[in-house]
C-alpha positions as CSV (number, residue, x, y, z in Angstrom):
1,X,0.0,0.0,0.0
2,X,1.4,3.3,-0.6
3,X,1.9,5.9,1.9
4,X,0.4,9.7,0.9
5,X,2.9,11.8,2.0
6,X,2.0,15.0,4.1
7,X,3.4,18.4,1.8
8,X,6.4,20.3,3.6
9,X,4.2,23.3,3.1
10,X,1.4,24.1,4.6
11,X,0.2,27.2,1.6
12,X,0.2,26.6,-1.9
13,X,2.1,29.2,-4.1
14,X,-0.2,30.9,-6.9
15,X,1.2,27.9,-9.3
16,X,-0.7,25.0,-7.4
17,X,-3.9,23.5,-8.0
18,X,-5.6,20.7,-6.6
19,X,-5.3,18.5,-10.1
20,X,-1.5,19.8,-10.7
21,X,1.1,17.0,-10.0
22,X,3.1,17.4,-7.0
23,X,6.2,16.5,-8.8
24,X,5.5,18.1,-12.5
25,X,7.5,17.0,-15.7
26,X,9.0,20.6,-16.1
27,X,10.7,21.2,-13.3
28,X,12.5,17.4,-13.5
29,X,16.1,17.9,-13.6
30,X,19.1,15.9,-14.0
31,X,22.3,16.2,-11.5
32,X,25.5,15.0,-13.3
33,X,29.0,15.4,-10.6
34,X,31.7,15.5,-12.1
35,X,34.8,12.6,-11.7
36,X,36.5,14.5,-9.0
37,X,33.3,15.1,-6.8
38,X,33.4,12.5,-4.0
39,X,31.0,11.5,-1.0
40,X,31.5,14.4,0.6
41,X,31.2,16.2,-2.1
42,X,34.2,17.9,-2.5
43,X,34.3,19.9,-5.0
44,X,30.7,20.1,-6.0
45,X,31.4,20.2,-9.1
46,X,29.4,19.3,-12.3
47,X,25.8,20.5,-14.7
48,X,22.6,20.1,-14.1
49,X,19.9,19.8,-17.5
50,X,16.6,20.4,-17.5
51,X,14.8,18.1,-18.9
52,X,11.5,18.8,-20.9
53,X,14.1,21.6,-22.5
54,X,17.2,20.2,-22.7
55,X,18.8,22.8,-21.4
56,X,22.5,22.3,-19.4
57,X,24.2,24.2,-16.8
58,X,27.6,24.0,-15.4
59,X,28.4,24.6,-12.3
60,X,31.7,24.7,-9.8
61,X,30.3,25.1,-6.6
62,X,26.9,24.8,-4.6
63,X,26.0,28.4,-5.2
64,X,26.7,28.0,-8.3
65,X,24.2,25.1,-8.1
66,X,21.7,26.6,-7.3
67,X,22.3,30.0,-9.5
68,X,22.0,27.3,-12.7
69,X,18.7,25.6,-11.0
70,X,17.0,29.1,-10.7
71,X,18.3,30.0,-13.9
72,X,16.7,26.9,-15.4
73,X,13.4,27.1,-13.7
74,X,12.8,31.1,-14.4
75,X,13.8,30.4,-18.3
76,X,10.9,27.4,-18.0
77,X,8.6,29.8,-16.1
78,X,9.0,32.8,-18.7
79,X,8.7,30.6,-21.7
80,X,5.4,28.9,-20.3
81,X,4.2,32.4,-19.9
82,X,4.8,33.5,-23.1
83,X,3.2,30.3,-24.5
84,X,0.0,31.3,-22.8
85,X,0.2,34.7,-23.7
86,X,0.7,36.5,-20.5
């Protein structure tokens, strides 16, 4: 049986709905770490690719990390707008 799992928050933002998918197919992203990066990984090192674009980041550090993540997600954001019309 599977377990439903309780959301870590409690408010929706103004892009949820009851019928959207918790985990939704464009924001999926894949994490590649580069040879060096070990299990404590040191250096963070590597891309991450977004995948319903195709679209890859590299990145050298965690900030970096997440600079390519937001990057990724606002270029999915603006184009999904603009296919809308907004």
């Amino acid at each position: 049986m599977k377990k439903e799992r309780a959301s870590p928050q409690a408010s929706h933002d103004a892009t949820s709905s009851p019928e959207a998918p918790e985990l939704p197919t464009e924001k999926a992203l894949v994490l590649q770490l580069t040879r060096e990066t070990g299990p404590s990984l040191e250096p963070f090192a590597g891309r991450v690719e977004h995948i319903a674009s195709g679209r890859r980041l590299r990145f050298g550090d965690f900030a970096a990390f997440r600079a390519a993540v937001t990057r990724l997600l606002a270029e999915t954001m603006r184009s999904s707008e603009v296919g809308r019309g907004e």
